[in-house]
N, C-alpha and C positions, 0 to 999 in steps of 0.2 A: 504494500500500500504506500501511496504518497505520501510528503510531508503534510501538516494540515497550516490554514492561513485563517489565524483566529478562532482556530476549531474550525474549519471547513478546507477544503482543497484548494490551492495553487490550480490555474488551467493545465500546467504544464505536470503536476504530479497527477492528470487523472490518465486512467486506464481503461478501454475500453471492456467491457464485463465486470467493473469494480460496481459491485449491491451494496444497499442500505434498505433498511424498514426501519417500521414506526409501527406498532402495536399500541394499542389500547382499547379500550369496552365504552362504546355507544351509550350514555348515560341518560336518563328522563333527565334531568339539569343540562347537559349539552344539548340534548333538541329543544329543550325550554331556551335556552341560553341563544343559541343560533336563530331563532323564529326570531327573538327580540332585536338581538343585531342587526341581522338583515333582514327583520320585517317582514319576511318568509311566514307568514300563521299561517297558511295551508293548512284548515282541517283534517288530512290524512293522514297530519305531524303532530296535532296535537289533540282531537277531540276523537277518543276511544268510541263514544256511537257511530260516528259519521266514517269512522275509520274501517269498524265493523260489517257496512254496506258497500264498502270498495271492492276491487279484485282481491285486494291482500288481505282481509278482514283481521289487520289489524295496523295499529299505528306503524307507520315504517320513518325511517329517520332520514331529511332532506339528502337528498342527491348530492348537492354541491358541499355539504357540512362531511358527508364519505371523501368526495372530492380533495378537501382542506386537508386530509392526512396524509397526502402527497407531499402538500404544500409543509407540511413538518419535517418530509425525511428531506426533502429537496433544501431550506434554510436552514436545517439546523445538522445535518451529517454528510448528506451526498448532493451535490460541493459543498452546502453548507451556508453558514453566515460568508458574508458577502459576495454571494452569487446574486446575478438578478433574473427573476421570469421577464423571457419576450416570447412564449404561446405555449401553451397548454390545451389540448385538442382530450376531449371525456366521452367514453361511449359505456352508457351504463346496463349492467348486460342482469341484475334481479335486486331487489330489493335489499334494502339493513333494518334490523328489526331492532328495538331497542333491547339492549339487553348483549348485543352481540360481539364478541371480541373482532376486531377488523385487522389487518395486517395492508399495511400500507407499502410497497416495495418503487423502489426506482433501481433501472440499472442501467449504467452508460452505455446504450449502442453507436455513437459517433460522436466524432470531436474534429471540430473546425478550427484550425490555429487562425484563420487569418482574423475573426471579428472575434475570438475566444469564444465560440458557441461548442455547447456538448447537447446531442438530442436525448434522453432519457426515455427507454422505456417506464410506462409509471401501469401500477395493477395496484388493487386493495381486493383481499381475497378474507371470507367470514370461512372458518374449516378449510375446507379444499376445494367449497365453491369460490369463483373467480365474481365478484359483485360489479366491477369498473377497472378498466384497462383504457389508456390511453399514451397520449405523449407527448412529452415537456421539453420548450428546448430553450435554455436558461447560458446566461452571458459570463463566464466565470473570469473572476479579478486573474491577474498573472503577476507571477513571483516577481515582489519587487527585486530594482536595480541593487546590487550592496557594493 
């Protein structure tokens, strides 16, 4: 593995197939908490009757808030703090139910020295079902001069 730049990767220490995750458990406070931030109330997020007459008969936890644990492994491990996103493409492929542990994964499939861009494959998988796969391709700082 590379050296890290702040806790996160130099452009020039990454490696193409270098993985990161981010685990954690889908909490009724996080979908409560996410609805409020982004104003997301979508009763299919938070009202248990109305949830109950959906497809999913029961609360499932916003799409974009699965999404955001991307956004965890991508600023805070893989590159890391001071990488920046310029596009992130989500194709969401079943539901998150509250309650569910998620695994959030990126892994570098390409690296562009000339504008320091790295494409990232990015998945959030609940067990061994795959919930959102897509791809992220983020501008990574370069080892300073010394």
């Amino acid at each position: 593995m590379g050296i890290m730049a702040k806790n996160g990767y130099y452009f020039e220490d990454l490696e193409v197939g270098m993985k990161a995750t981010y685990a954690t458990v889908v909490t009724e406070d996080a979908i409560r908490d996410f609805a409020e931030i982004s104003g997301d109330k979508n009763p299919v997020h938070l009202d248990e009757e109305y949830a109950s007459s959906t497809v999913f008969k029961e609360r499932i936890a916003h799409g974009i808030l699965t999404a955001s644990y991307i956004s965890a492994v991508i600023g805070m491990e893989l590159p890391g703090p001071g990488c920046i996103y310029v596009s992130q493409s989500l194709n969401f492929m079943a539901p998150v139910m509250i309650g569910a542990e998620v695994v959030a994964e990126v892994q570098v499939e390409e690296l562009f020295e000339v504008k320091r861009r790295a494409i990232l494959g990015c998945s959030v998988t609940v067990g061994d079902k795959v919930v959102l796969e897509g791809e992220a391709v983020v501008m990574v700082p370069k080892r300073p001069e010394e």
